[in-house]
C-alpha distance (Angstrom), angle and dihedral (degrees) to the residues before:
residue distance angle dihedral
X1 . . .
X2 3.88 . .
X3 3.69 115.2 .
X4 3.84 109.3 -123.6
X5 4.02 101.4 177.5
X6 3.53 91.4 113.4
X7 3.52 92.3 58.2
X8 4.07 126.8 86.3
X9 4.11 123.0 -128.9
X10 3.49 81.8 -123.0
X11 3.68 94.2 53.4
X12 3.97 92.7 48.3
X13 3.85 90.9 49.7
X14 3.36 85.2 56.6
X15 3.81 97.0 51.9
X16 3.62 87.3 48.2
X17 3.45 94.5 56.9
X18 4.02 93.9 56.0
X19 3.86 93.8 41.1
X20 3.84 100.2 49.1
X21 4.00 102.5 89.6
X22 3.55 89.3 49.8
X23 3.65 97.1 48.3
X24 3.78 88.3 48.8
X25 3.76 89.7 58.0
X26 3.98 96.4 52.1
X27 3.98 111.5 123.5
X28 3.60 126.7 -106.3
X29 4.24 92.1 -6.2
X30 3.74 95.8 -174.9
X31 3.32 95.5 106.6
X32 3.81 87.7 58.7
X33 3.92 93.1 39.3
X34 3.89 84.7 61.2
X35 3.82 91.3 46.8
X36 4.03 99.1 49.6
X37 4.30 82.5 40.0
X38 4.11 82.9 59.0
X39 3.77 96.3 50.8
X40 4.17 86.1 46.4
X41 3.83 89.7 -117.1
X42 3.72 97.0 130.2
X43 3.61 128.7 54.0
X44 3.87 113.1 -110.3
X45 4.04 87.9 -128.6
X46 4.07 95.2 52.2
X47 4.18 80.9 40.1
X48 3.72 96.4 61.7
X49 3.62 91.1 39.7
X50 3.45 100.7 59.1
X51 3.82 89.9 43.9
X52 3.44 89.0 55.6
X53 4.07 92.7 58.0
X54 3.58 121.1 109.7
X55 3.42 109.5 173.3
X56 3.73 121.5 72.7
X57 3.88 106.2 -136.4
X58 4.08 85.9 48.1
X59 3.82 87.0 52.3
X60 3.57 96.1 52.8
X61 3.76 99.0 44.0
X62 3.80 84.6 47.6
X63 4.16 96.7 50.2
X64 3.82 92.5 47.2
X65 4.07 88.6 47.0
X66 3.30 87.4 59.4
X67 4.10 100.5 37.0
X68 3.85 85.7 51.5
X69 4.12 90.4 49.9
X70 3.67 88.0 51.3
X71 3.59 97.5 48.1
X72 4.15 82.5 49.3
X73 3.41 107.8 43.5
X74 3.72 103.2 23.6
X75 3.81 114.8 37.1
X76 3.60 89.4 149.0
X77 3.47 97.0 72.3
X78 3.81 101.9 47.2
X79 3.83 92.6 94.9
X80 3.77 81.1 60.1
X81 3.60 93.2 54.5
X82 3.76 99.9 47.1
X83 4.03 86.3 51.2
X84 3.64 95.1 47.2
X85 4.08 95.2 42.9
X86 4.05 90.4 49.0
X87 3.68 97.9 63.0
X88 3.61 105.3 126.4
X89 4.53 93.3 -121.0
X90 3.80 76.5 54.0
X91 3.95 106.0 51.1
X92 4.03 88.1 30.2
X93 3.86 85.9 73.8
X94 3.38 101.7 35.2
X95 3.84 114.2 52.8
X96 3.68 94.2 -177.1
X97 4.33 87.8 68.7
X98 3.47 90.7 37.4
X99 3.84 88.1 63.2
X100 3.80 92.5 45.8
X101 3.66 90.4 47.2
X102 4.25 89.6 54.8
X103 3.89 86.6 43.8
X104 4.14 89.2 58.7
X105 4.05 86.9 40.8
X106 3.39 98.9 58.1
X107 3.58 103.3 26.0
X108 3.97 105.7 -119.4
X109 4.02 99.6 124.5
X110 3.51 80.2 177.8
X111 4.04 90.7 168.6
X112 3.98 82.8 50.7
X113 3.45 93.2 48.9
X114 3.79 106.8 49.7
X115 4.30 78.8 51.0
X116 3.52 93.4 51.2
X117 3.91 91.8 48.8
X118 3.97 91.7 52.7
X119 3.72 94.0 44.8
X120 4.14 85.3 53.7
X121 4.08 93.8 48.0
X122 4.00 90.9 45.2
X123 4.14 94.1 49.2
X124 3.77 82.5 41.2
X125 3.83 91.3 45.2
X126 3.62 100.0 37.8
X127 3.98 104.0 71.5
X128 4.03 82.0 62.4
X129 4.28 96.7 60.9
X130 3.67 113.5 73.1
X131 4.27 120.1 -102.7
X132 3.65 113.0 -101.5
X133 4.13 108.7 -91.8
X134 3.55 121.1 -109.2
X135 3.37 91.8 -127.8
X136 3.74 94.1 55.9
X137 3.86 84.0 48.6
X138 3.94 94.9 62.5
X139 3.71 91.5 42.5
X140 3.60 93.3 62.3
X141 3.92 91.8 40.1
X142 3.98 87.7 52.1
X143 3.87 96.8 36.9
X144 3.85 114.0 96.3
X145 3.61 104.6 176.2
X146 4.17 118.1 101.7
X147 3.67 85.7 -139.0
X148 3.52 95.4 59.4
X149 3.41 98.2 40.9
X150 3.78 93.3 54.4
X151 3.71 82.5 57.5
X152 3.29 100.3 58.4
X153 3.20 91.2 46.6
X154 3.42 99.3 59.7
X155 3.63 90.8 55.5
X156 3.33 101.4 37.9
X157 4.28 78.7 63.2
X158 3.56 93.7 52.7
X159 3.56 91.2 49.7
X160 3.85 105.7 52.0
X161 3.15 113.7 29.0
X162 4.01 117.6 -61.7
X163 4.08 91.9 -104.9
X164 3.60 98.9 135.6
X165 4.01 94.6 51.2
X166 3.38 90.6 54.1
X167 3.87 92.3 49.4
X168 3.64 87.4 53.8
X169 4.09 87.6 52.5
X170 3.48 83.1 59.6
X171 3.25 108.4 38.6
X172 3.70 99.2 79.1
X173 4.11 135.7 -156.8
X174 3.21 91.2 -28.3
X175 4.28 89.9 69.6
X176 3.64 97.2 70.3
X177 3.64 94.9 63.7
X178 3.73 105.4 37.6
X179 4.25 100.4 50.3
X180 4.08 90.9 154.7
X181 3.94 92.4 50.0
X182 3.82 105.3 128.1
X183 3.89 125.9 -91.7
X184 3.81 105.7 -88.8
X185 3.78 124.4 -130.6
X186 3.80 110.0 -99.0
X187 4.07 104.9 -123.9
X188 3.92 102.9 -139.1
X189 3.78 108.5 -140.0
X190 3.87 95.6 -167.1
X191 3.97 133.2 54.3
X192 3.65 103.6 -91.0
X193 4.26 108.3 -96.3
X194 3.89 138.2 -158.7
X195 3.88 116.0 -110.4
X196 4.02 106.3 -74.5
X197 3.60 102.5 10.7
X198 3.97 109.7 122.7
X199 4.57 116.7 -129.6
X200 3.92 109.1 -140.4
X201 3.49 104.9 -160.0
X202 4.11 93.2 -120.3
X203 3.51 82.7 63.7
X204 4.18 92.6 56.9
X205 4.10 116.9 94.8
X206 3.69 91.7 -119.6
X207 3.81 91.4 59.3
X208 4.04 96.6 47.0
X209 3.83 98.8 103.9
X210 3.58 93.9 30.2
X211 3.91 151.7 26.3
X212 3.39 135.8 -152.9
X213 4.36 108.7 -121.2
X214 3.86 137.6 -158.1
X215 3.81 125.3 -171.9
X216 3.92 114.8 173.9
X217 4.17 94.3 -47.0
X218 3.78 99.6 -33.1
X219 3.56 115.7 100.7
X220 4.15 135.7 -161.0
X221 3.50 145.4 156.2
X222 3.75 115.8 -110.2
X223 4.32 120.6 -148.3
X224 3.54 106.8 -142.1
X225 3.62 93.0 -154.0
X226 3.81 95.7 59.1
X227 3.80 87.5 44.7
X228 3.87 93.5 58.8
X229 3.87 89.2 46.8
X230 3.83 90.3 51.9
X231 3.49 90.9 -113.9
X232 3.95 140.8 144.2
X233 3.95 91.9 -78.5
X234 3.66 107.9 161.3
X235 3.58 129.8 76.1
X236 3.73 140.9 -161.9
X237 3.93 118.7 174.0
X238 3.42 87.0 -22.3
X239 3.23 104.2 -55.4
X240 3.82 118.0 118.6
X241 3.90 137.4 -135.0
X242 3.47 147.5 -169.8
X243 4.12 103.9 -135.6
X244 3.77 89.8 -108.3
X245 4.02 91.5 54.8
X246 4.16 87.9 37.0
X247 4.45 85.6 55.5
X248 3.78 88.9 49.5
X249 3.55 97.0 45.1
X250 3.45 96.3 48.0
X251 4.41 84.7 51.3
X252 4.03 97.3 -104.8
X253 3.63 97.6 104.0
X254 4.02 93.1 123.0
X255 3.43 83.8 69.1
X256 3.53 95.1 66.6
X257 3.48 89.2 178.8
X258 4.26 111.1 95.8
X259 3.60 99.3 170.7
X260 3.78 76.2 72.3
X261 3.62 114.2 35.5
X262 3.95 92.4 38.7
X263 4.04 108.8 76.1
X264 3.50 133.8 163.9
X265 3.92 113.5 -142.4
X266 3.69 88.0 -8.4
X267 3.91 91.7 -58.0
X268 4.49 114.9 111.6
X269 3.22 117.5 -121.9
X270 3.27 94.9 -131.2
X271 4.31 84.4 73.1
X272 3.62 85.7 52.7
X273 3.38 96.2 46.2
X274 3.65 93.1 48.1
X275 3.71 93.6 45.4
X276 3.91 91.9 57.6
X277 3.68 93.0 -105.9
X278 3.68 96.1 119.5
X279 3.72 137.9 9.4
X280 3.51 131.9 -137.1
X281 4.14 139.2 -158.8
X282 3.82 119.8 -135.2
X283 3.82 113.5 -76.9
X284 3.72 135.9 -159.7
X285 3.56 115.1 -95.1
X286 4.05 91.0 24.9
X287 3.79 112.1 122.9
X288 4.13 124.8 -73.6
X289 3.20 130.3 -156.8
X290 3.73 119.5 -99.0
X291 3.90 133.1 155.8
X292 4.00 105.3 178.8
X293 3.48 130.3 74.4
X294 4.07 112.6 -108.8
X295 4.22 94.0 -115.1
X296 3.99 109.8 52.4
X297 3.31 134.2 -168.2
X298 3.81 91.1 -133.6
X299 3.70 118.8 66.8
X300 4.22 83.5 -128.0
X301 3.74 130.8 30.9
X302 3.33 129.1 169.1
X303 4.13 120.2 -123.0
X304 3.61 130.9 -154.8
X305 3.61 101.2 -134.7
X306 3.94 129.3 -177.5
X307 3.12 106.4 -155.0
X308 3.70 137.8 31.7
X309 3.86 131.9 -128.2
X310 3.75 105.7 -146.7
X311 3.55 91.1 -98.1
X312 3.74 91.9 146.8
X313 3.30 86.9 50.7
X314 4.18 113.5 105.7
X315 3.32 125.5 -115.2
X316 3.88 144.5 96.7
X317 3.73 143.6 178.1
X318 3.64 111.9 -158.8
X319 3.96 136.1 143.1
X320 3.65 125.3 -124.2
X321 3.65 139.9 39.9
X322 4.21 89.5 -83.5
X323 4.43 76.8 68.2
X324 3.48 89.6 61.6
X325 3.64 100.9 45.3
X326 3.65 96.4 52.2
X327 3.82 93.4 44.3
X328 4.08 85.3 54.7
X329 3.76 85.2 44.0
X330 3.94 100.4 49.1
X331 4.04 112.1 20.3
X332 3.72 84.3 70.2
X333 3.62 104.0 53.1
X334 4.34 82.4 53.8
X335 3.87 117.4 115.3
X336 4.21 116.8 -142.2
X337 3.31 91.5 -120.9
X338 3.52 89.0 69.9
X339 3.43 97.8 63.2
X340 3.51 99.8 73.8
X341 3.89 94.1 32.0
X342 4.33 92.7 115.8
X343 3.37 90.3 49.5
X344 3.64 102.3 56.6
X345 3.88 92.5 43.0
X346 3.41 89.1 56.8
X347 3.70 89.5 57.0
X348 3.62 100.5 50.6
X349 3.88 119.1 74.6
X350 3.98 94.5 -165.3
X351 3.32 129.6 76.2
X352 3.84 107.3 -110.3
X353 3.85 92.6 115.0
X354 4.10 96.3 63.3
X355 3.72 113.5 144.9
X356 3.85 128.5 168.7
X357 3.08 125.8 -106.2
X358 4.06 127.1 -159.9
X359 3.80 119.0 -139.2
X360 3.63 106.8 -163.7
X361 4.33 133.6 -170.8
X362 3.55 118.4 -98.0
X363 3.74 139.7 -165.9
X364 3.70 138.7 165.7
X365 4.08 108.1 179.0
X366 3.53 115.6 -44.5
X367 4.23 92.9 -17.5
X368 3.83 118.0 90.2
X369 3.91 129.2 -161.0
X370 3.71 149.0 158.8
X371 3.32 115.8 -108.6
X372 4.12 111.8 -149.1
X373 3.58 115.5 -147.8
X374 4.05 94.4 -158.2
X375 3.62 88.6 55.8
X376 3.71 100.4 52.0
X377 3.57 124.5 101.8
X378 3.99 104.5 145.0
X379 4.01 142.1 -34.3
X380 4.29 89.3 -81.8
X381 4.22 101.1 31.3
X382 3.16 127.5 53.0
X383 4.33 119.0 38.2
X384 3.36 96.4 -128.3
X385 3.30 113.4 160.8
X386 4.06 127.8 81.8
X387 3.87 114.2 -137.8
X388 3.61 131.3 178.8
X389 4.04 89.3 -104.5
X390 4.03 104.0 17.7
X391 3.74 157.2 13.2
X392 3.92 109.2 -107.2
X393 3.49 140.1 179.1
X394 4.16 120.3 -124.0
X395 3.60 86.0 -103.0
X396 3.63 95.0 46.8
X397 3.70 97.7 43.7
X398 3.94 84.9 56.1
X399 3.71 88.0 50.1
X400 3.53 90.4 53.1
X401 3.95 92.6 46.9
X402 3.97 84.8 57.4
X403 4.19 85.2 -114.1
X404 3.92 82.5 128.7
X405 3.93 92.0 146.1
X406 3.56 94.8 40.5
X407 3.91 131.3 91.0
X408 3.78 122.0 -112.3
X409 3.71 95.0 -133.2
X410 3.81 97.6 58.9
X411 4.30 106.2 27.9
X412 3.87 90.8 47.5
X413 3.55 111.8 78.1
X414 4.32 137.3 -169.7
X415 3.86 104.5 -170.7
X416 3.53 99.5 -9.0
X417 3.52 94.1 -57.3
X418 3.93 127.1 109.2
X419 4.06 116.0 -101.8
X420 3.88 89.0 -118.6
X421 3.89 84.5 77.2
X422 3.59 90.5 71.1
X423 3.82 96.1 43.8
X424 3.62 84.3 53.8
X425 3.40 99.3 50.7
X426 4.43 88.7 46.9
X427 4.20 83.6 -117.0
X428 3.94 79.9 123.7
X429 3.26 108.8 29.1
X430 4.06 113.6 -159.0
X431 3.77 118.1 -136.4
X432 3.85 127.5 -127.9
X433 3.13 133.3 -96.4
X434 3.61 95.8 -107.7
X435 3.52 104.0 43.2
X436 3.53 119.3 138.6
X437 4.14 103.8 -160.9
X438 3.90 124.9 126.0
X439 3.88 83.5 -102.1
X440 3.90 93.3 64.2
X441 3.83 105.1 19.4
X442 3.74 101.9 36.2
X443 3.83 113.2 -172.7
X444 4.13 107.1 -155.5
X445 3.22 97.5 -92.2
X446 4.07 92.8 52.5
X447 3.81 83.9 51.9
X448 3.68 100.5 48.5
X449 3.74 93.5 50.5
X450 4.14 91.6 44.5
X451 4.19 84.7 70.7
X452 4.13 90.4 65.7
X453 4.44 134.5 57.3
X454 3.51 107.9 -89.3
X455 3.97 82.1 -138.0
X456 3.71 131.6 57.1
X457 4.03 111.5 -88.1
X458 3.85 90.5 -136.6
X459 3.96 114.4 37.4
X460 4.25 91.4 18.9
X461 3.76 88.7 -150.9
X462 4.08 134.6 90.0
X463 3.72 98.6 -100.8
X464 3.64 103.8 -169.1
X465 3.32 134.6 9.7
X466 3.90 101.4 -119.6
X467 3.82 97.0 33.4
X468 3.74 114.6 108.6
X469 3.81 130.8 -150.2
X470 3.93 116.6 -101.3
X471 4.37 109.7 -148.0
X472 3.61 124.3 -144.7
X473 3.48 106.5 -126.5
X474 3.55 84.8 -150.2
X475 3.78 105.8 53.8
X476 3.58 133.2 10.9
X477 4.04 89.2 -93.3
X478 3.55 129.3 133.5
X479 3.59 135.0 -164.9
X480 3.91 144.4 -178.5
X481 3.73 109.6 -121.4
X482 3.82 94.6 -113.0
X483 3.96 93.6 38.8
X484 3.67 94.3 64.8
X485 3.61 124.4 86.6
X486 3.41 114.1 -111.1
X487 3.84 91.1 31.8
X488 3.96 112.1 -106.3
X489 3.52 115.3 -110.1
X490 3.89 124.7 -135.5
X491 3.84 92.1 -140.1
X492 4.29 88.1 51.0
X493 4.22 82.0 54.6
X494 3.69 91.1 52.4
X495 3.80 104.2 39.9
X496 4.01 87.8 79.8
X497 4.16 93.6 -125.8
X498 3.02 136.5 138.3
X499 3.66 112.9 -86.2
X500 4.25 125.9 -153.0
X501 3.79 118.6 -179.8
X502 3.67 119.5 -132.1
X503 4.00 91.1 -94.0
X504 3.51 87.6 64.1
X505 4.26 101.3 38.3
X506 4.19 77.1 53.6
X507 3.51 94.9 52.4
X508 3.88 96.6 48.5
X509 3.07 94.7 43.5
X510 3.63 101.2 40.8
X511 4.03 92.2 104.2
X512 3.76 90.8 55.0
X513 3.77 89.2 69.1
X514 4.08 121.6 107.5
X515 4.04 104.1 -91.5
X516 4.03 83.1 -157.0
X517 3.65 107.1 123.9
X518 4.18 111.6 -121.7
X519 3.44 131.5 -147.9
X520 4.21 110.2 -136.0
X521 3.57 88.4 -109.4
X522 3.67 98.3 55.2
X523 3.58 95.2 47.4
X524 3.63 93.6 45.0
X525 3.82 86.6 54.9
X526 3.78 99.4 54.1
X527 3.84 112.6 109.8
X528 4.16 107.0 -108.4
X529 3.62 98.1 -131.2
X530 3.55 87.2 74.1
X531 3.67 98.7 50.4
X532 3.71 100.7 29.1
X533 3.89 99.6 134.9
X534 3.80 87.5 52.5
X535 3.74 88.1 61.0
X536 4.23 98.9 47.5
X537 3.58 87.5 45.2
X538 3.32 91.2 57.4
X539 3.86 100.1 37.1
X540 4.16 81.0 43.4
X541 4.09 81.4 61.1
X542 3.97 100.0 45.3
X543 4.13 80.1 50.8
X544 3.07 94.8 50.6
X545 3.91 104.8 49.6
X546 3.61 92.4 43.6
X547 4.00 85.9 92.0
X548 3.34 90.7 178.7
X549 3.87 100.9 41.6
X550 4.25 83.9 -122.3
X551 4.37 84.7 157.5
X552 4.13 101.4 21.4
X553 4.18 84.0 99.8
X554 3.23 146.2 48.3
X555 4.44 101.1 -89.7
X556 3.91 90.0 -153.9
X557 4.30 88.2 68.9
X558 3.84 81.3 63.8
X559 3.40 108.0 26.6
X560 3.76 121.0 66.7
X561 3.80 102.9 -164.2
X562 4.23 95.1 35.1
X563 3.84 89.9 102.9
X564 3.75 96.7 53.7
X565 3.58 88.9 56.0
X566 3.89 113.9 35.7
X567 3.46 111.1 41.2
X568 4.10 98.5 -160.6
X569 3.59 111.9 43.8
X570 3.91 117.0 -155.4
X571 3.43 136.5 169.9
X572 4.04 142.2 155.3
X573 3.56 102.0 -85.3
X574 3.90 94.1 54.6
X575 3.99 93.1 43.5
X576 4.42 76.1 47.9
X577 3.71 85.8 62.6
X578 3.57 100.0 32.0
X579 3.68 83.0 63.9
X580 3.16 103.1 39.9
X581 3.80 95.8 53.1
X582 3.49 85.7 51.1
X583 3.77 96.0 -124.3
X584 4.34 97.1 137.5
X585 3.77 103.6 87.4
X586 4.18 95.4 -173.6
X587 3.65 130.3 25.2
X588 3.63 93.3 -120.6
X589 4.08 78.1 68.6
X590 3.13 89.3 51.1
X591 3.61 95.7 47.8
X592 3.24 102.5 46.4
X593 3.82 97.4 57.6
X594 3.65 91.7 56.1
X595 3.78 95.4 45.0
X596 4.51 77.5 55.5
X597 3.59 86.8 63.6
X598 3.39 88.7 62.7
X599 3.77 104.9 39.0
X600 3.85 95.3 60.1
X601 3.98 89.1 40.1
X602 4.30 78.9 70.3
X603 3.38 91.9 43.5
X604 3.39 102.7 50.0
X605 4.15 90.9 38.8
X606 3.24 97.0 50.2
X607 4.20 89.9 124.5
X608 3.04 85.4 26.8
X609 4.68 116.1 82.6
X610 3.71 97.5 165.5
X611 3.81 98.9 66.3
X612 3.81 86.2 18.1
X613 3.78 84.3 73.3
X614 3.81 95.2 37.0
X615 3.48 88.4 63.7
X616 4.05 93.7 47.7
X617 3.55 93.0 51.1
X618 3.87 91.5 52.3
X619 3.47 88.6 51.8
X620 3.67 101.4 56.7
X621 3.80 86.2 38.5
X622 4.22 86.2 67.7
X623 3.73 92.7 33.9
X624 3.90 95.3 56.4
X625 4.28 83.3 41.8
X626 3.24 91.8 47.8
X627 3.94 95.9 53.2
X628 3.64 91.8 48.7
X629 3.65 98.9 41.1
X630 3.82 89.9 56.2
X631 3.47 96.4 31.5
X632 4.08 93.5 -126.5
X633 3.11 127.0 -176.5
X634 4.45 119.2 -125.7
C-alpha cells in the first residue's frame, strides 16, 4: 500500500479528477467493485447495478457515472479510495492502478503535470485574446435555436480560452449523453501567477513536501523535510537514501558530487538549493572546515574544524586483552550526550558545533605519518592516519611499516614516545566495542569518502558553503573545483569516470617526458600549450607550500601602502587564472610572472626578515622544481 501522508485532500481530488476516465475503462472491474463495496464507498444499489452489466460500453459509462458522483458528492472519502484501490491484490490485477500507484511513489504525476503546464500557458495566454462582447453575450442569452447556440459556442471557445473543450475531452462516455450538464469548475494545478512570470513545478502546492528526482536512469522522490534535517530523504521502492547513497545506487558514485548528478526535471539541486528553493542538512563528504596544511612543522597544531566525526562517540573494535582494558578504562568516563553527538552535527548547517582537533607526527620505522585525532576511533576503525600515498588505520600503517607482529600502541611513535601514551592519557580516546559511528560501522559511502582529505589539498579551508570536495581516485587528495589546476569541470563530475588530479597525470606520466637535458633559455622559450601540465604542477606546488596562503591573493586587498611601493602586483591566484584562461603563450611568460611575485615580496620586506625569508624559500622551492621538471641543465 502506497503511503499518501505527504499528500493534501486537495491534491488527491485532484489526482482523481485526471485518473477517472481511465479507471472507468479498466476490464472486467468486479474485482474492484467488490473492494470499494467492502470499504462502504459505493452504494449497494449502484453496486448491484454495475454487476449486473454485460456489455462493455454500458459498463464504462456506468463506472465513470459513478466515479464522477463520488468525486461530486463525496470528496471526503477519496483519500479512502486511493488507499483502498492501492493494495497490492488490487493493483496486481489491474495494471492500469498499478501505474498510478508508481506515478504517486515516485513523484512523476506526469498526467498531472502536462495539465498543470497547459493550465499555466492558457492563464498566461489568456489576458492577450479579447473578452467576449456584451453584445455577443445577449445574443446567446436571447437566441433559442440549437444551431445557434452551438455557434456561439464555438466561438465563444476560440475566444476565451478553449476550457470547456477540454473538459469535454475529459469528461468521458458519459459526455455524449448529458450535452446540457453544467460547466464544470476548472481545477487549477499550479499556484495562480502574474502575466510573464514562469511556475517551476517545486514551486506548485502538490510538490511542497516532496519532489520528483532523476540521477543517471534511476529515479526517486526526495522529502524536503528529511533533506533539511540531514536525513535519509530519498526513496526508491521504499527503500530510503541519503543523496550520497541515492548517487551510488543509481551508478554515479565517481562523481562524488550529488548536488550535481541529482536533478529534479533536469535542474541540480544544488541550483535549487542555492536559489532558496530547498534546504539541506550537513552531509558526509560535504566540505569541513580546515585552516592548516595536513604535514606541520610542529608535532601538534590545532585545527578549526566544522564539523565533528563522532569521535566522542563510544565504541571500539580491537583484538586482544589490551582492547578490553581500555574499553573498561574509557567507555566509563563517556557523557550521554555524546552518544548522539554525529548525529546532531550532521543536522546543523552552521558552525556552532566547532571543536579542535590535533593532528599530530607519526612514525613507525622508516614510514612517517600524521596521525588525526578527529579521525581516530581505535587501532582497526577509523583510517586515521595521513600518508604520502593513503589513508590508513594504526594497524594498517604498522602493516605497511612491515611491524606486522608488533602492537600499534607501542611500535608507533609521536615524539619518541609510543602511541599508548596518548591512549593513556584519554588524548585518543578508543571507541567501544559496540559503537555504532561512521568511524566503526562504516556504511559504503562512509568508507569511500575515508580514502580522501576531508579538506581541500590547495586552499585547506571550506571555501563556500555549497561547494563540494572532488577525490582523486588516485590518492587520498581533495580539491574544490576552482582550486584545482586545470579547473574541474561539472560535466567530468557527472560522466561517472574515473577522475586523477594533475599530481597524479604528472606522476604517470613523468617517464614520458624528454630526458634531453635543457638549457634555461630553451625551456623558457618553449610555447606553454605544449607543456601545460608541467606548469599547474608546478603552480599546484608553490600553492601548496604556501601553508599559510602568504601569495594566493592579491597583498594590496590587505595592505594599505602595497601600491605605493610595488608597482606590479602579482600573486598565485592571478598567475591561476592567467593560466587557466590560457593567456601565457611561452613558459618564460609564465615564468617570469611567478618569479614577480617574488621580486616585490623583497621589496616590500625589506624591514621586514620573517616574510623576507618566506618569500626566499618559495623561490628556491620553484627554482629547484623548475630544474627538475624541465630537466635543465646548471
Amino acid at each position: 500500500m502506497v503511503d499518501l501522508h505527504f499528500l493534501e485532500d486537495e491534491e488527491l481530488l485532484q489526482f482523481f479528477h485526471c485518473q477517472k476516465t481511465e479507471m472507468s475503462c479498466m476490464d472486467k472491474p468486479q474485482i474492484f467493485l467488490d473492494k470499494l463495496k467492502d470499504y462502504d464507498l459505493i452504494p449497494e444499489d449502484t453496486y448491484e447495478k454495475l454487476s449486473r452489466m454485460k456489455s462493455k460500453d454500458n459498463l464504462r459509462k456506468a463506472l465513470y457515472d459513478f466515479l464522477d458522483w463520488l468525486e461530486k458528492k463525496h470528496p471526503e472519502d477519496i483519500r479512502g479510495f486511493w488507499t483502498c484501490v492501492f493494495t497490492d491484490t488490487i493493483v496486481n490485477k489491474y495494471p492500469t492502478l498499478l501505474i498510478m500507484r508508481n506515478s504517486l511513489k515516485d513523484g512523476s504525476f506526469q498526467f498531472n503535470v502536462r495539465q498543470a503546464e497547459q493550465a499555466v500557458n492558457k492563464e498566461t495566454d489568456k489576458g492577450k485574446r479579447k473578452e467576449v462582447s456584451e453584445d455577443e453575450e445577449k445574443e446567446e442569452k436571447k437566441a433559442n435555436s440549437g444551431k445557434k447556440k452551438r455557434k456561439l459556442r464555438r466561438r465563444r471557445i476560440r475566444d476565451d480560452d478553449d476550457d470547456d473543450e477540454e473538459e469535454e475531452e475529459q469528461a468521458g462516455p458519459s459526455s455524449q449523453s448529458t450535452p446540457n450538464k453544467k460547466k464544470k469548475v476548472k481545477i487549477n494545478f499550479s499556484p495562480s501567477l502574474k502575466r510573464g512570470e514562469k511556475s517551476e513545478i517545486w514551486n506548485w502546492p502538490m510538490y511542497k513536501h516532496q519532489l520528483p528526482v532523476t540521477c543517471g536512469q534511476q529515479s526517486g522522490y526526495l522529502n524536503r523535510d528529511r533533506l533539511a534535517k540531514g536525513e535519509k530523504c530519498i526513496v526508491v521502492e521504499k527503500q530510503w537514501f541519503t543523496p550520497g547513497e541515492f548517487e551510488k545506487f543509481s551508478g554515479k558514485s565517481s562523481s562524488r558530487n550529488w548536488k550535481l548528478s541529482i536533478r529534479c526535471r533536469n535542474v541540480p539541486l544544488g541550483k535549487l538549493i542555492k536559489g532558496g528553493h530547498l534546504k539541506s542538512g550537513r552531509y558526509k563528504g560535504g566540505c569541513k572546515k580546515a585552516k592548516k596544511a595536513l604535514f606541520q612543522s610542529d608535532d601538534a597544531v590545532t585545527v578549526s574544524e566544522g564539523e565533528e566525526d563522532g569521535d566522542e562517540e563510544d565504541g571500539d573494535e580491537e583484538d586482544g586483552d589490551e582492547d578490553e582494558d581500555e574499553e573498561s578504562d574509557h567507555s566509563s568516563k563517556k557523557s550521554s550526550t555524546n552518544d548522539t553527538e554525529e548525529e546532531e552535527t550532521e543536522e546543523q548547517p552552521g558552525p556552532s558545533h566547532d571543536r579542535s582537533n590535533k593532528v599530530y607526527k607519526v612514525t613507525c620505522g622508516a614510514l612517517e605519518g600524521t596521525l588525526h585525532e578527529k579521525r581516530f576511533a581505535s587501532g582497526s576503525c577509523g583510517k586515521s592516519i595521513r600518508t604520502e600515498a593513503s589513508w590508513l588505520t594504526p594497524m594498517e600503517f604498522l602493516k605497511e611499516a612491515s611491524c606486522q607482529t608488533g602492537s600499534w600502541r607501542k611500535d608507533i611513535k609521536c615524539e619518541g614516545k609510543p602511541l599508548g601514551v596518548l591512549t593513556e592519557a584519554n588524548v585518543l580516546r578508543i571507541h567501544t566495542l559496540l559503537c555504532t559511528c561512521s568511524r566503526c560501522k562504516p556504511d559504503c559511502i562512509d568508507a569511500e569518502y575515508e580514502k580522501n582529505d576531508d579538506e581541500c589539498y590547495i586552499c585547506k579551508n571550506e571555501g563556500e558553503e555549497e561547494e563540494e570536495l572532488v577525490m582523486c581516485d588516485n590518492c587520498p587528495r581533495s580539491f574544490h573545483q576552482k582550486c584545482h589546476l586545470p579547473h574541474i569541470d561539472d560535466a567530468v563530475l557527472g560522466d561517472g569516470t574515473l577522475w586523477m588530479c594533475t599530481f597524479c597525470v604528472f606522476k604517470s606520466n613523468e617517464e614520458c617526458f624528454y630526458k634531453d637535458e635543457l638549457k634555461r633559455e630553451a625551456a623558457m622559450s618553449n610555447e606553454i600549450s605544449q607543456h601545460m601540465l608541467k606548469c599547474q604542477y608546478l603552480l599546484l606546488c608553490l600553492f601548496t607550500a604556501d601553508e599559510e596562503r602568504t601569495f594566493a591573493t592579491d597583498p594590496s586587498r590587505y595592505l594599505s601602502d602595497y601600491s605605493a611601493v610595488v608597482k606590479t602586483p602579482m600573486w598565485l591566484g592571478k598567475v591561476a587564472d592567467k593560466l587557466e584562461n590560457q593567456v601565457y603563450k611561452t613558459v618564460g611568460e609564465f615564468v617570469s610572472d611567478v618569479e614577480l611575485i617574488f621580486t616585490n615580496c623583497a621589496s616590500y620586506n625589506r624591514d621586514n626578515a620573517e616574510y623576507h625569508a618566506m618569500g626566499n624559500r618559495l623561490k628556491e622551492l620553484f627554482d629547484r622544481d623548475f630544474r627538475k621538471v624541465f630537466n635543465v641543465s646548471d
